[in-house]
N, C-alpha and C positions, 0 to 999 in steps of 0.2 A: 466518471473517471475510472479510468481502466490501469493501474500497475502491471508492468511483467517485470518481476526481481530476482534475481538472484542472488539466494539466501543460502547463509551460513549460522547452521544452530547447533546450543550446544543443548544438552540438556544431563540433568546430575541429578540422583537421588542425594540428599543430604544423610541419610546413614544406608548402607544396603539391605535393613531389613522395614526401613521407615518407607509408608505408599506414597511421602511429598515428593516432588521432583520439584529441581530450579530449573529456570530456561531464560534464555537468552540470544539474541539473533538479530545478525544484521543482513541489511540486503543493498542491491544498490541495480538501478537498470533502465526501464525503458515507460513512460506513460503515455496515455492519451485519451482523449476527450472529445463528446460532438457536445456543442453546445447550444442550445435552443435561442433564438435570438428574438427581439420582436421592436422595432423602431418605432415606437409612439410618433416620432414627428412625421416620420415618412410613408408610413403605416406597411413597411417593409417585414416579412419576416422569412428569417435565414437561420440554417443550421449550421452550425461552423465545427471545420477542425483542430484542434491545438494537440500538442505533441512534446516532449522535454523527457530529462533525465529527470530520475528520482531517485530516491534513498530511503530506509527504513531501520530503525533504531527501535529492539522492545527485550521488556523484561517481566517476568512473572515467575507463576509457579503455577505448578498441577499435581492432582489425589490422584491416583492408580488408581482403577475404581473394580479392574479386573485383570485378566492376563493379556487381554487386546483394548483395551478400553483407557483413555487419560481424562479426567476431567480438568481443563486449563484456563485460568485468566492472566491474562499482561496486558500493561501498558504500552503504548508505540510512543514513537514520535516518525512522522512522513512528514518530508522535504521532498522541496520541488516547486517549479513553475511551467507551466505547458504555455507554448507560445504558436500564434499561425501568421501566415506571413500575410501582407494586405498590400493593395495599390503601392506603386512610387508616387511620392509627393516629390513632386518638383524635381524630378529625377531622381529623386534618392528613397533608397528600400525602407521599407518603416516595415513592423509587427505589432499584434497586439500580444499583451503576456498576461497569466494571471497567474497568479500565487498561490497553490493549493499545497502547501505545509502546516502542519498542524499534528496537534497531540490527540490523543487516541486511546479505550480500551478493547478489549478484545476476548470475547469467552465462547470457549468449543469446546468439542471431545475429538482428541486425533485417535484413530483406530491404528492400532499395529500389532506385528508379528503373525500377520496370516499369512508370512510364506510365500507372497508374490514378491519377493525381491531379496 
């Protein structure tokens, strides 16, 4: 499963001389998936495409660990369902959908202030 979001963060030192930061950030945009397939009964197997909107909801904090360096964890929550389209039955358009929404953590180090931007 592949997200492309567009994210709005915020992020706060809780005093200006304290190294914690809050963060927060939402996103919302575009997902997609191949999905590996294999039909026991038919002994068919397919790779499929599905496709959908998604969204992203998360909140943490991060240590300042130096002048370009954050060490960070948050929480998410990702919404969404990716769907691809299959045969008409009986002349009418069917799809399949799956449901990939679900909660989430998340721990990194973002690097900044080197100047490229």
């Amino acid at each position: 499963l592949t997200p492309i979001l567009f994210k709005i963060t915020f992020d706060k030192k809780i005093a200006p001389s304290s190294p914690v930061i809050i963060r927060g950030s939402a996103g919302a945009g575009y997902q997609f998936m191949w999905n590996t397939e294999k039909n026991f009964e038919t002994g068919k197997d397919q790779s499929l495409f599905y496709h959908g909107f998604a969204y992203q909801l998360s909140a943490g904090a991060g240590l300042q660990v130096s002048s370009s360096a954050i060490i960070f964890g948050e929480a998410f929550y990702h919404g969404g369902k990716v769907k691809r389209d299959k045969e008409d039955v009986d002349g009418f358009p069917t799809w399949a959908e799956k449901d990939v929404s679900g909660f989430g953590i998340r721990v990194g180090i973002n690097f900044v202030n080197f100047g490229i931007f």
